[in-house]
N, C-alpha and C positions, 0 to 999 in steps of 0.2 A: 743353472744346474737343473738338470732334469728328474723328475721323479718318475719312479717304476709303480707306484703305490696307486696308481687311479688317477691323481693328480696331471692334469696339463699343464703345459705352459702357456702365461698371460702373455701377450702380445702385444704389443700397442701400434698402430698403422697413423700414417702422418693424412690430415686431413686431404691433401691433395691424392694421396695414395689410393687412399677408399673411395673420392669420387669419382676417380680413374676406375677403378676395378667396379662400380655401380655402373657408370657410362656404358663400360663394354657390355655388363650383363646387361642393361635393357637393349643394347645395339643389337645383342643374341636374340631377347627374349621377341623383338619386334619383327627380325628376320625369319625367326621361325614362326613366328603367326601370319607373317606377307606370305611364308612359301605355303599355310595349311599345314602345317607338323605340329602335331601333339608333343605335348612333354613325353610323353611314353616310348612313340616314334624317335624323337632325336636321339632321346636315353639308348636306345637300341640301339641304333647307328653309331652312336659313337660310342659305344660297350660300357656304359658306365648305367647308375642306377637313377630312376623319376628320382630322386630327392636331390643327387649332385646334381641336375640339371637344374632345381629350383635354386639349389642354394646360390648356381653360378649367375642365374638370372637375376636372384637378388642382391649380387654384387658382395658377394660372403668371398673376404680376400685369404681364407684359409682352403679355398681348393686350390687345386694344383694349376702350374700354369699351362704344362701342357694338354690338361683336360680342357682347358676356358678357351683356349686355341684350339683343340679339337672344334670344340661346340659351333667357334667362330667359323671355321673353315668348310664344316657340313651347312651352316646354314648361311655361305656367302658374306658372312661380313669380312672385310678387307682388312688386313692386318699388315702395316707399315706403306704396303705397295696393290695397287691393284691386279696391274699384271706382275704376273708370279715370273716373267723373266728379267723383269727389273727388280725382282725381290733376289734372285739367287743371284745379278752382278752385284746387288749391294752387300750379299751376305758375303759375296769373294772381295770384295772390298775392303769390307770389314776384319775378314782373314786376315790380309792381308794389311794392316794398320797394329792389330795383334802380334805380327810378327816382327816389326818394325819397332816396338816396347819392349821395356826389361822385363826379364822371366818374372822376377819378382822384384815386391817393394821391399826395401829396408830402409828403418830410420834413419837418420843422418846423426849421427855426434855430430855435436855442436859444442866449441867451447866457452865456460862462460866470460867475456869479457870484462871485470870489475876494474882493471885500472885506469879510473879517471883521474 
């Protein structure tokens, strides 16, 4: 439940989780110093403020995910695919495995078996 009162919500992220989302920020923060971009610079570029840029370099798994993919994509780190036309047959791929699954999940009844 959420509170309206000042209050966040705690989160808790699975170790593997956070090392994933450190990894890419230093992938970001190393690519932008290879190209010469300031934090300031990137922050520009990709419309957001110097601070989401640090917090994303320091692997803070509460930014957003399309911002850390921005970050990645202005400063060339490679996300699933290098080239981007093997990214869009995988992402029709994908589509297309999506469509082939049920709309939705529903639990299964199950009945309980007790006569032994």
């Amino acid at each position: 439940m959420a509170s309206t009162q000042g209050t966040s919500i705690v989160r808790t992220y699975s170790r593997h989780g956070r090392e994933a989302v450190a990894v890419l920020g230093q992938l970001i923060r190393i690519a932008r110093i290879e190209r010469k971009l300031s934090v300031a610079a990137l922050a520009e570029r990709a419309g957001v403020s110097r601070d989401m840029i640090q917090r994303i370099e320091h692997g803070d798994p509460r930014c957003g995910i399309g911002l850390v993919f921005e970050a990645a994509a202005i400063v060339g780190v490679a996300l699933f695919e290098e080239d981007r036309g093997r990214l869009t047959m995988r992402m029709a791929e994908q589509e297309e495995k999506l469509r082939l699954l049920p709309k939705s999940i529903r639990k299964m009844k199950t009945a309980v078996k007790d006569d032994f």
